[in-house]
N, CA, C and O atoms as CSV, one atom per row, in Angstrom:
chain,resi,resn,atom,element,x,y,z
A,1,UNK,N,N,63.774,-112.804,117.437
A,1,UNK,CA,C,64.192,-111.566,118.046
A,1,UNK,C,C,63.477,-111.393,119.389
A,1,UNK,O,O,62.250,-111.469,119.448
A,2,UNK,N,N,64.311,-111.137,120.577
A,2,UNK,CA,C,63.948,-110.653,121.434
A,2,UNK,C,C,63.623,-108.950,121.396
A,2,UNK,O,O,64.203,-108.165,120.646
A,3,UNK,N,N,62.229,-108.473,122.693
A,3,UNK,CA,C,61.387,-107.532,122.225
A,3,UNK,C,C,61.543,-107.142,124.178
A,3,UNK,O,O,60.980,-108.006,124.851
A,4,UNK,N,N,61.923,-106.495,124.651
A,4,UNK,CA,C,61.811,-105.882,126.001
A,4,UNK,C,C,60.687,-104.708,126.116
A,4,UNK,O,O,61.076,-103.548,125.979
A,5,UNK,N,N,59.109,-105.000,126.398
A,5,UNK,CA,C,58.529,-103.901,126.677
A,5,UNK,C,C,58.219,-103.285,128.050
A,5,UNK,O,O,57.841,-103.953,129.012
A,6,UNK,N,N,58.413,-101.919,128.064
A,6,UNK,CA,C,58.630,-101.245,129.595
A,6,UNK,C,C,56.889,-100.590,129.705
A,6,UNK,O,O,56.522,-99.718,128.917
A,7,UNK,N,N,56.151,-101.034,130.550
A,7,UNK,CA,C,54.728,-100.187,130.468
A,7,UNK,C,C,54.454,-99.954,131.497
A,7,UNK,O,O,54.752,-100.677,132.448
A,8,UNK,N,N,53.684,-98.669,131.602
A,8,UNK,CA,C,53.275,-97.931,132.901
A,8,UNK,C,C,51.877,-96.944,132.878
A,8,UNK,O,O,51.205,-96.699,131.876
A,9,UNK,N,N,51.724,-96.632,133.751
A,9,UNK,CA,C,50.746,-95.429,133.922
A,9,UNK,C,C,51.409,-93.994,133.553
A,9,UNK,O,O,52.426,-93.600,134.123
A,10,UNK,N,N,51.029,-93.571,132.981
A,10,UNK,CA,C,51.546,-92.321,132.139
A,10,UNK,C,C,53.136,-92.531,131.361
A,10,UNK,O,O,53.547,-93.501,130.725
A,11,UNK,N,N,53.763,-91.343,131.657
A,11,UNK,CA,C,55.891,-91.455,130.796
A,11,UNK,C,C,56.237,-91.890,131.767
A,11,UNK,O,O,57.446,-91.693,131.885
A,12,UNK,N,N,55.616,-92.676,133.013
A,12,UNK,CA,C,56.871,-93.297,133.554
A,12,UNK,C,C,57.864,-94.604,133.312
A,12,UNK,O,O,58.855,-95.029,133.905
A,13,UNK,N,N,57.069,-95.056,132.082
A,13,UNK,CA,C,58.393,-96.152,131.596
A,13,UNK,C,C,59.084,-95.646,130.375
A,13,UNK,O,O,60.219,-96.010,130.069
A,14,UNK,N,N,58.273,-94.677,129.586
A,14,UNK,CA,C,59.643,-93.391,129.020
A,14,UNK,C,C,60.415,-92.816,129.639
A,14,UNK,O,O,61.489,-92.586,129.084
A,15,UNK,N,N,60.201,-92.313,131.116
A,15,UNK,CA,C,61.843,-92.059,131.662
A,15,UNK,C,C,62.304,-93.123,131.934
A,15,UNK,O,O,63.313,-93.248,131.240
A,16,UNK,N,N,62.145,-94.082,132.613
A,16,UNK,CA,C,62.907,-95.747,132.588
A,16,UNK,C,C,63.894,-95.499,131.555
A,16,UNK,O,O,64.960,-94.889,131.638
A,17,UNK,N,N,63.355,-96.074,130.573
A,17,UNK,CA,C,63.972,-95.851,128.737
A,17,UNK,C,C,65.297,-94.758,128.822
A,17,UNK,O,O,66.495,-95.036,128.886
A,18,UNK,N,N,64.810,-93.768,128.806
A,18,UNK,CA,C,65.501,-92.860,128.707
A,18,UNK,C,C,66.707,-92.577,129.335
A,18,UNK,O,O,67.722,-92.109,128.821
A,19,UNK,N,N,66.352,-93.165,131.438
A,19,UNK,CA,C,67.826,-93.658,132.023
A,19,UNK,C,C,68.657,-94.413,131.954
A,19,UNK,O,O,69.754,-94.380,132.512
A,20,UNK,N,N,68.069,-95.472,131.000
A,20,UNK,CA,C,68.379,-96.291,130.638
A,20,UNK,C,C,69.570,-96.025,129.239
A,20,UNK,O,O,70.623,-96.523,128.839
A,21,UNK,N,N,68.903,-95.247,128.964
A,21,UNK,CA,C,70.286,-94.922,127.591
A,21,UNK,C,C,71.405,-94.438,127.857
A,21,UNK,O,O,72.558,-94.728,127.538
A,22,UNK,N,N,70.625,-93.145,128.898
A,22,UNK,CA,C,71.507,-92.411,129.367
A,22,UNK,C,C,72.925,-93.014,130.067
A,22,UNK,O,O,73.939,-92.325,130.181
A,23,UNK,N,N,72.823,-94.383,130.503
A,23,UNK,CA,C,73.510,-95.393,131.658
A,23,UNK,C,C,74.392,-96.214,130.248
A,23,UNK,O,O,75.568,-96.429,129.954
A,24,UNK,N,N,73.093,-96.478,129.667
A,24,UNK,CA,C,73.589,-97.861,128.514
A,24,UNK,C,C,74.129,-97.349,127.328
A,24,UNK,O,O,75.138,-97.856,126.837
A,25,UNK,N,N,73.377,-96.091,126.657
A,25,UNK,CA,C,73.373,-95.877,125.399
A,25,UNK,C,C,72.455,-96.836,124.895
A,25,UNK,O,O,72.170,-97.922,125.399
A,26,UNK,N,N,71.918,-96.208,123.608
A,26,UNK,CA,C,70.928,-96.710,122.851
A,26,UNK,C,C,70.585,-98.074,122.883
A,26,UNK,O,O,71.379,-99.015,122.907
A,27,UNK,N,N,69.429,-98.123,122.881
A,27,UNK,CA,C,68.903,-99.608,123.307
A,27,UNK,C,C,67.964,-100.100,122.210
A,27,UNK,O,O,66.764,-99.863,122.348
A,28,UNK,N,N,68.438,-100.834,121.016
A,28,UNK,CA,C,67.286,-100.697,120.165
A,28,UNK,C,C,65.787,-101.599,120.607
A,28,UNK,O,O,64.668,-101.364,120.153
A,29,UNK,N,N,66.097,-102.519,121.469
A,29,UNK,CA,C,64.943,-103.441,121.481
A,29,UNK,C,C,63.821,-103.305,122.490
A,29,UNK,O,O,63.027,-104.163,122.877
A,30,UNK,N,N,63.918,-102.237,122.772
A,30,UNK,CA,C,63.297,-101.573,123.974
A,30,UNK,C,C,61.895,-100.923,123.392
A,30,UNK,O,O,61.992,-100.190,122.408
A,31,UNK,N,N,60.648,-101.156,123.945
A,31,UNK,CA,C,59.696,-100.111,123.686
A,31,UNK,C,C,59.027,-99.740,124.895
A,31,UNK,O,O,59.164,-100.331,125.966
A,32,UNK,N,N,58.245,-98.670,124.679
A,32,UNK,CA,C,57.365,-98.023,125.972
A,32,UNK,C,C,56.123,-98.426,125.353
A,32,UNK,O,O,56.111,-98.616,124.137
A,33,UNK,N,N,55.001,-98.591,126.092
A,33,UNK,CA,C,53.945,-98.574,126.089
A,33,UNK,C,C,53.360,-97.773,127.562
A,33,UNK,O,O,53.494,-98.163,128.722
A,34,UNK,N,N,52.770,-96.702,127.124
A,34,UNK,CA,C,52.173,-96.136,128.150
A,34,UNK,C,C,50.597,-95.653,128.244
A,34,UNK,O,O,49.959,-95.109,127.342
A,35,UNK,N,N,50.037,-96.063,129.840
A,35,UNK,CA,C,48.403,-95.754,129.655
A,35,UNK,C,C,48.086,-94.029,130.039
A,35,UNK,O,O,48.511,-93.354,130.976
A,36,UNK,N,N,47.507,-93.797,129.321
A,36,UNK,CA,C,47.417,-92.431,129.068
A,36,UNK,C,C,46.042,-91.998,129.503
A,36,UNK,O,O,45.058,-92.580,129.046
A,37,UNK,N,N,45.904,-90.865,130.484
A,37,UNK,CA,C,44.718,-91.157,131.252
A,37,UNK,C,C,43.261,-90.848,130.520
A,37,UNK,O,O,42.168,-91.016,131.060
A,38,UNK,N,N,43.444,-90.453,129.432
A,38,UNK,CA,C,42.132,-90.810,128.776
A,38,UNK,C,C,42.156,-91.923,127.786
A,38,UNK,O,O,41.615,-91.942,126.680
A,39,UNK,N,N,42.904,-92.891,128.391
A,39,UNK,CA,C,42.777,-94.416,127.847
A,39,UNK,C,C,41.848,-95.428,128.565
A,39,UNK,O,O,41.574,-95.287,129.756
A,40,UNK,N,N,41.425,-96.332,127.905
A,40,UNK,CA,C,40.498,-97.395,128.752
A,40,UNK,C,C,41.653,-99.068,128.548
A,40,UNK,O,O,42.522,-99.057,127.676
A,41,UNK,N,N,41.543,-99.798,129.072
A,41,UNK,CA,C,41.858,-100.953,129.070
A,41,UNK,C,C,42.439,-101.574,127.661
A,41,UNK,O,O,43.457,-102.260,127.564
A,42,UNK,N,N,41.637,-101.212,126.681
A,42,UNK,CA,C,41.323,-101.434,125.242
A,42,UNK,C,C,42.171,-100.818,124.634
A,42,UNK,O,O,42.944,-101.366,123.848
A,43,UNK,N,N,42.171,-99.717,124.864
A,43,UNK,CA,C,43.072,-98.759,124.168
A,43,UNK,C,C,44.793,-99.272,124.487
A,43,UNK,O,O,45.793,-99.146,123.780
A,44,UNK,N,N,44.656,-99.733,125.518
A,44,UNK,CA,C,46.051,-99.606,125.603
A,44,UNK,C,C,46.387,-101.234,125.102
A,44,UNK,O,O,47.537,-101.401,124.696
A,45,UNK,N,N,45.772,-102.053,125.099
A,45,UNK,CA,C,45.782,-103.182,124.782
A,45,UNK,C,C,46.249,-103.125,123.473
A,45,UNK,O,O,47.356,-103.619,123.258
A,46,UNK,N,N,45.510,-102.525,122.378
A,46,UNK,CA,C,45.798,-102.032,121.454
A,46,UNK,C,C,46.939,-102.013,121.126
A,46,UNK,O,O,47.478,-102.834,120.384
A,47,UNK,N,N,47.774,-100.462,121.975
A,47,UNK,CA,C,48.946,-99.971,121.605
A,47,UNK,C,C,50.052,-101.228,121.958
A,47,UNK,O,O,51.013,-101.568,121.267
A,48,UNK,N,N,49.662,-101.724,123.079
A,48,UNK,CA,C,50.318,-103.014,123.511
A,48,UNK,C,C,50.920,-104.024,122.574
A,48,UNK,O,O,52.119,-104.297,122.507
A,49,UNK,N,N,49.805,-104.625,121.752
A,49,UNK,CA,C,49.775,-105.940,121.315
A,49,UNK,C,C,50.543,-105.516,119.552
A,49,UNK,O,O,51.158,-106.324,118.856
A,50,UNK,N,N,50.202,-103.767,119.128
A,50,UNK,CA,C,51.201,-103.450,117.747
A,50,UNK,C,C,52.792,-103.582,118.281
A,50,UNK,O,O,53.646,-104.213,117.658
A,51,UNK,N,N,53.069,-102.783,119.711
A,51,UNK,CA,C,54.101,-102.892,119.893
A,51,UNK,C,C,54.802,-104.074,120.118
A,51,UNK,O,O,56.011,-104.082,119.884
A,52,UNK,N,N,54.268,-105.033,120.516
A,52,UNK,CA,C,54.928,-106.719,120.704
A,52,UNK,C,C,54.796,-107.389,119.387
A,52,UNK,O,O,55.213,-108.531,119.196
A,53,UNK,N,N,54.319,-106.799,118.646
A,53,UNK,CA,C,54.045,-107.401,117.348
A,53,UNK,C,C,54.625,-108.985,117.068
A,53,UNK,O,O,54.125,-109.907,117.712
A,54,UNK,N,N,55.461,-109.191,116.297
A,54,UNK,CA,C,55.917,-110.636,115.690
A,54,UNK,C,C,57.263,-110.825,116.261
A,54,UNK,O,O,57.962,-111.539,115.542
A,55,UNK,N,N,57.877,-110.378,117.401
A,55,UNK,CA,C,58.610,-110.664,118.078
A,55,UNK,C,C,59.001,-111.906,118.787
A,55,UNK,O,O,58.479,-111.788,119.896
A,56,UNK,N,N,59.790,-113.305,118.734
A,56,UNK,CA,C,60.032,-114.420,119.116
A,56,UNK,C,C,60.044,-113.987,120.833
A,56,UNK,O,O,60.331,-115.058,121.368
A,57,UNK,N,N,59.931,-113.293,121.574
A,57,UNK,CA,C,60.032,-113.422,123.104
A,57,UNK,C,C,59.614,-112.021,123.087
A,57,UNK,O,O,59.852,-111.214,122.188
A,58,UNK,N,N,58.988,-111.816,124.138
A,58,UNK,CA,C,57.851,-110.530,124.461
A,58,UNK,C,C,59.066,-110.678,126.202
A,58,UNK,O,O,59.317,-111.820,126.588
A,59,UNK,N,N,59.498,-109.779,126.798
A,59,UNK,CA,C,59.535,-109.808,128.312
A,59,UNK,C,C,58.937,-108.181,128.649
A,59,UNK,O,O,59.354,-107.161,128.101
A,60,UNK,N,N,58.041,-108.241,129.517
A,60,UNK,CA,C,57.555,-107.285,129.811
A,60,UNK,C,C,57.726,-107.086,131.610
A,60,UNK,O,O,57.744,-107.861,132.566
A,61,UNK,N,N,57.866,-105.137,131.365
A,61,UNK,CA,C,57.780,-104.819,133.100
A,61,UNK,C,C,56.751,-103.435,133.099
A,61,UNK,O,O,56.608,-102.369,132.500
A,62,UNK,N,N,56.139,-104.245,134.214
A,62,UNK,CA,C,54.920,-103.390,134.748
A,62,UNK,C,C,55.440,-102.273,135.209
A,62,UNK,O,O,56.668,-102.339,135.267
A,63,UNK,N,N,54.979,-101.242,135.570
A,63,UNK,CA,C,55.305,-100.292,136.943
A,63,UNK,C,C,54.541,-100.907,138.216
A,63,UNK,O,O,55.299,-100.923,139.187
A,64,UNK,N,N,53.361,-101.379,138.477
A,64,UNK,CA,C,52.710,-101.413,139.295
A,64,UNK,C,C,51.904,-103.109,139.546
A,64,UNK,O,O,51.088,-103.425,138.680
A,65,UNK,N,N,52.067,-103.751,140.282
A,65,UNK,CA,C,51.378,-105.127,140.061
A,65,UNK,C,C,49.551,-104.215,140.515
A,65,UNK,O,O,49.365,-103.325,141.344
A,66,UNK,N,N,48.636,-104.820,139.698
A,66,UNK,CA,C,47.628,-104.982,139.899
A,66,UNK,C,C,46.894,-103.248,138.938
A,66,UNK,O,O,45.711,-103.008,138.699
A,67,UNK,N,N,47.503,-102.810,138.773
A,67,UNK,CA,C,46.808,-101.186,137.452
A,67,UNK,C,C,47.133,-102.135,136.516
A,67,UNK,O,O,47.791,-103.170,136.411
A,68,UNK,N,N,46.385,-101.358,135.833
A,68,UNK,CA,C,45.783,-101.347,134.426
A,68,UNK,C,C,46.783,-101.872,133.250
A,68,UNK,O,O,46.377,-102.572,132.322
A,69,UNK,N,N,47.907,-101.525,133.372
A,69,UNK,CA,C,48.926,-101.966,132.172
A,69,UNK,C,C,49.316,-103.305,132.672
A,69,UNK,O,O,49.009,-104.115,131.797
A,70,UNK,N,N,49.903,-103.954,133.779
A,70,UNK,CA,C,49.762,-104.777,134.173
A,70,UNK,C,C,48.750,-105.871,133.700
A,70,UNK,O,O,48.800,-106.757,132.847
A,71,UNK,N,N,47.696,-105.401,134.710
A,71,UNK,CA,C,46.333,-106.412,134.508
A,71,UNK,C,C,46.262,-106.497,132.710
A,71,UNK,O,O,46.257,-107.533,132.046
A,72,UNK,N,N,46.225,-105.471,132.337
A,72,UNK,CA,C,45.788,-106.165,130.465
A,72,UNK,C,C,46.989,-106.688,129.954
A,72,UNK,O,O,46.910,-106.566,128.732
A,73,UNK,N,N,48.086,-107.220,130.267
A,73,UNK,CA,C,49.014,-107.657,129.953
A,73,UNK,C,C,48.764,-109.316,130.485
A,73,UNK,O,O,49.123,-110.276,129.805
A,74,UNK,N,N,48.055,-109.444,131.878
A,74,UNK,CA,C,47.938,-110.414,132.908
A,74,UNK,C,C,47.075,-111.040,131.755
A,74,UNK,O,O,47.368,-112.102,131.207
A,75,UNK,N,N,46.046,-110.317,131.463
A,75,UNK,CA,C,44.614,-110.832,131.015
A,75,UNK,C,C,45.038,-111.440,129.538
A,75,UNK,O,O,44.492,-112.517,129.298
A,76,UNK,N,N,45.875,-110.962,128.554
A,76,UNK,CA,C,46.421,-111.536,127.106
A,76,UNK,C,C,47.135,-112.563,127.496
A,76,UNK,O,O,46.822,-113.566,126.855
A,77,UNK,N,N,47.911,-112.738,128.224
A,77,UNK,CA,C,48.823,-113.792,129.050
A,77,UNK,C,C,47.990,-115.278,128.767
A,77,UNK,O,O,48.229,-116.240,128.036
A,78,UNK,N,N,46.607,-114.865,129.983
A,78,UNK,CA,C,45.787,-116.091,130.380
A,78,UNK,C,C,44.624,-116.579,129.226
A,78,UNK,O,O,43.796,-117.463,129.449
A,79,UNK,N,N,44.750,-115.722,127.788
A,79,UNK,CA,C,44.351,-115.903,126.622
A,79,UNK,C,C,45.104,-116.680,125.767
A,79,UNK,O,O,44.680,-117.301,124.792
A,80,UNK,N,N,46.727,-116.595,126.346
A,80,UNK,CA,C,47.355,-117.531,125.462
A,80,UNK,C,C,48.655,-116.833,125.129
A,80,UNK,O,O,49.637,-117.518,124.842
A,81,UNK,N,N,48.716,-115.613,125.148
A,81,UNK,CA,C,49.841,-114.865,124.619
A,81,UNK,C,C,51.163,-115.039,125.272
A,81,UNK,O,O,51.138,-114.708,126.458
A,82,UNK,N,N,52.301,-115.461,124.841
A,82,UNK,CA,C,53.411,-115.986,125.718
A,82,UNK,C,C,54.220,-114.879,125.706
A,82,UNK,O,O,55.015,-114.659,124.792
A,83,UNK,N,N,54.043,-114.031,126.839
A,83,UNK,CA,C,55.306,-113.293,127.325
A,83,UNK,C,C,55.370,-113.280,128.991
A,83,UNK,O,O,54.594,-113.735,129.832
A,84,UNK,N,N,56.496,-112.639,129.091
A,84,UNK,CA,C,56.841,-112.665,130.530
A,84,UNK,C,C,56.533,-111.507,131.160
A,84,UNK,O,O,56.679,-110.396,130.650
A,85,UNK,N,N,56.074,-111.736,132.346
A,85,UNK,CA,C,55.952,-110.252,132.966
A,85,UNK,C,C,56.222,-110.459,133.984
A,85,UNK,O,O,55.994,-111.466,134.654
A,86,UNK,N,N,57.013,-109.063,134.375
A,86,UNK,CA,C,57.190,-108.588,136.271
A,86,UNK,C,C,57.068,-107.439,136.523
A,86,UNK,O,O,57.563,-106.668,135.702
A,87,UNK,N,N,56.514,-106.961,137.492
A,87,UNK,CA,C,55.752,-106.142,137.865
A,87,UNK,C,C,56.629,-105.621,138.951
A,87,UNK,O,O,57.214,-106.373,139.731
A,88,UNK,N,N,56.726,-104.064,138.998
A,88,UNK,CA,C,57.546,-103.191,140.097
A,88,UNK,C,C,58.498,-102.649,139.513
A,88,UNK,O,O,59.559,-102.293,140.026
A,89,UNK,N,N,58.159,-102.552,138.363
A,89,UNK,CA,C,59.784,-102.098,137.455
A,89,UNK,C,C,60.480,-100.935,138.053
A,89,UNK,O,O,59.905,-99.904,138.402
A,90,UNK,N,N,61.945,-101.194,138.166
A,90,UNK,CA,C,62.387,-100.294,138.906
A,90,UNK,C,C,63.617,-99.978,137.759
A,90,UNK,O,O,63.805,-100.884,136.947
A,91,UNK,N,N,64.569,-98.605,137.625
A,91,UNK,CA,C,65.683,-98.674,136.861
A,91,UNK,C,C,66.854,-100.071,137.192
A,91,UNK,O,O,67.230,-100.840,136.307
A,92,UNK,N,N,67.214,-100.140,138.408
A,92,UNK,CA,C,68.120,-100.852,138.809
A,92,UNK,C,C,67.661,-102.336,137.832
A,92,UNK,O,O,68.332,-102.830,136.926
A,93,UNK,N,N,66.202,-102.861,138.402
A,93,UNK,CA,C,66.018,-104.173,137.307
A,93,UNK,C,C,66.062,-103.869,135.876
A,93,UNK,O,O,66.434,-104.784,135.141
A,94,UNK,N,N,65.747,-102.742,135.351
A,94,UNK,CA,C,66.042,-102.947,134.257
A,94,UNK,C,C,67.276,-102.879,133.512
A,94,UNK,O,O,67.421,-103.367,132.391
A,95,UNK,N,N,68.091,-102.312,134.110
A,95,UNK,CA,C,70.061,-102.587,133.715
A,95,UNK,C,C,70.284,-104.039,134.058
A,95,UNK,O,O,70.703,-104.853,133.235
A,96,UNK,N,N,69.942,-104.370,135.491
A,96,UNK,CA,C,69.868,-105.809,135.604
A,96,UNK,C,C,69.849,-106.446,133.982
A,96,UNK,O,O,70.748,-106.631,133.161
A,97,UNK,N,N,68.667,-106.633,133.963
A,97,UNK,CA,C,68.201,-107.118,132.810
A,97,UNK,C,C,68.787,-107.179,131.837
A,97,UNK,O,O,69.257,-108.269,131.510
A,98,UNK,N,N,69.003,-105.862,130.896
A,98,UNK,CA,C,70.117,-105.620,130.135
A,98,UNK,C,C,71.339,-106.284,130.304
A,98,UNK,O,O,71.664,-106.829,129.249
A,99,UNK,N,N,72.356,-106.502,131.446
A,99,UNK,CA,C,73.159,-106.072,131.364
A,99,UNK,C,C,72.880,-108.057,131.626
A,99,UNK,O,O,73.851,-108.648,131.154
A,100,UNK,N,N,72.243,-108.652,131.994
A,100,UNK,CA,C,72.399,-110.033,131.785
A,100,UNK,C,C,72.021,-110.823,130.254
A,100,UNK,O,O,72.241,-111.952,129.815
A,101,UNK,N,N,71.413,-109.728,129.772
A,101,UNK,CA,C,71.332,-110.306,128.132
A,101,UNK,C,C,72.532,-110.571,127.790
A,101,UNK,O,O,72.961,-111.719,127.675
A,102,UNK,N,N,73.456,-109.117,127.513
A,102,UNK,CA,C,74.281,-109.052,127.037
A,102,UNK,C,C,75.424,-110.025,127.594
A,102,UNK,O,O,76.090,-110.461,126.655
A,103,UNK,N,N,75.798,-110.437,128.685
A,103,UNK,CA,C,76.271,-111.467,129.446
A,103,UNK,C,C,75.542,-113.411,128.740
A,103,UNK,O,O,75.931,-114.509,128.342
A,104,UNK,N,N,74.486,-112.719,128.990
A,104,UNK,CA,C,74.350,-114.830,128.523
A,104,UNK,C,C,73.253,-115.062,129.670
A,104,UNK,O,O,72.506,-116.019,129.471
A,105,UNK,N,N,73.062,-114.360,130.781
A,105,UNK,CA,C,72.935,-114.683,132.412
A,105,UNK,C,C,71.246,-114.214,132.694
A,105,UNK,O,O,70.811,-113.103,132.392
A,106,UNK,N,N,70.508,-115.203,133.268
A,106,UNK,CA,C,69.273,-114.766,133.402
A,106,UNK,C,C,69.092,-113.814,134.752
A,106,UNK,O,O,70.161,-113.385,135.187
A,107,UNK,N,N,68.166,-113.507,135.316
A,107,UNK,CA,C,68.072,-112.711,136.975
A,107,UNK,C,C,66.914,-112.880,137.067
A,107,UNK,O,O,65.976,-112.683,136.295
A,108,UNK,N,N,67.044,-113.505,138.695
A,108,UNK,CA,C,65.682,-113.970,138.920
A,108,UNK,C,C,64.932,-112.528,139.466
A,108,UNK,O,O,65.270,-111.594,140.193
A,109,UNK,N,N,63.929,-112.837,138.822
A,109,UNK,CA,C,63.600,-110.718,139.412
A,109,UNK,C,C,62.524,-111.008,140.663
A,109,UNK,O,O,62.309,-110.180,141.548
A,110,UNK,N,N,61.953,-112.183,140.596
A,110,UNK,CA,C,60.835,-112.201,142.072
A,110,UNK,C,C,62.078,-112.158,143.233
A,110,UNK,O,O,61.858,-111.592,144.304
A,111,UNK,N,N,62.609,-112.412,143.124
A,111,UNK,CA,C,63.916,-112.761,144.659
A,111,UNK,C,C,64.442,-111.391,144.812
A,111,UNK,O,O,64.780,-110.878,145.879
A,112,UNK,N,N,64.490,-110.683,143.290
A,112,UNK,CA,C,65.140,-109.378,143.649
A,112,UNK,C,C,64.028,-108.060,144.051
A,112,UNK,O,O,64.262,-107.064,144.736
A,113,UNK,N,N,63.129,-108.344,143.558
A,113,UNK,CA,C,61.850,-107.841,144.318
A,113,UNK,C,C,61.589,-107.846,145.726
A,113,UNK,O,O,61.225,-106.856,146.362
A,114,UNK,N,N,61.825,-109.224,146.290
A,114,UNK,CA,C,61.809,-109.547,147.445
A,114,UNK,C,C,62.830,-109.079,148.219
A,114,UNK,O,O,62.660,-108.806,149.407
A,115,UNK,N,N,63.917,-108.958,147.633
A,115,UNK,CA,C,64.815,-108.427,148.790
A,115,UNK,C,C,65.099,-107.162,149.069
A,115,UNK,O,O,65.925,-106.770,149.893
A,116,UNK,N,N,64.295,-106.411,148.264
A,116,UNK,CA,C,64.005,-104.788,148.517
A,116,UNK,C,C,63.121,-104.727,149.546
A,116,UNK,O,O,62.981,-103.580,149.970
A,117,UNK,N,N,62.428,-105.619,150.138
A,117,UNK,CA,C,61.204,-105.124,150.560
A,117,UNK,C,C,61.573,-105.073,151.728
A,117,UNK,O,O,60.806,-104.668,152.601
C-alpha cells in the first residue's frame, strides 16, 4: 500500500488535505502530520514515523525545505528509512500527484518546482 504524507509547520498541510478533498473528494491514503509549536524535533518524529507506519511506499511533502518537519524526515531518510520527499508543497503539486496516481503517470516535482521560480 501506498501512504502519501503531507507535513508542515502548524494546519498548514491540514488545509492542503482538506483542498484537496474539496477538489478530489475523499482521499483515503492521505495523512497530515503537523509540528505543533510546543513540539521539539522528537515529538514530531514520533507522530511521523506512527503515521507512516507499515506502509509499502512512504511519499512525503514538506511545506518548507530546510524547518523542522522536513529536516526530521531528511534525518530518518539518511538512517535508512525509504521514503520520498519534496519539499515546497504547494496544492497544485499535490493534485498533480494525485491525479498521476490515479493515471499510472509519475511527475517530476524538482522541474516543477523549478519552473515556478
Amino acid at each position: 500500500m501506498e501512504k502519501l504524507i503531507l507535513i508542515s509547520h502548524g494546519g498548514f498541510c491540514e488545509g492542503i488535505k482538506d483542498r484537496v478533498e474539496m477538489i478530489l473528494g475523499p482521499q483515503e491514503n492521505i495523512e497530515t502530520v503537523a509540528l505543533m509549536p510546543s513540539e521539539g524535533p522528537d515529538d514530531f518524529a514520533a507522530k511521523f514515523k506512527e503515521d507512516a507506519g507499515e506502509a509499502d511506499k512512504v511519499v512525503v511533502f514538506a511545506d518548507l525545505l530546510g524547518g523542522t518537519p522536513a529536516n526530521t524526515v531528511s534525518k530518518l531518510i539518511m538512517q535508512g528509512a525509504d521514503y520520498q520527499l519534496y519539499a515546497g508543497m504547494n496544492l497544485p503539486m499535490i493534485i498533480s500527484y494525485i491525479n498521476g496516481q490515479m493515471l499510472g503517470e509519475e511527475m517530476d516535482y524538482v522541474a516543477m518546482g523549478l519552473s515556478t521560480l
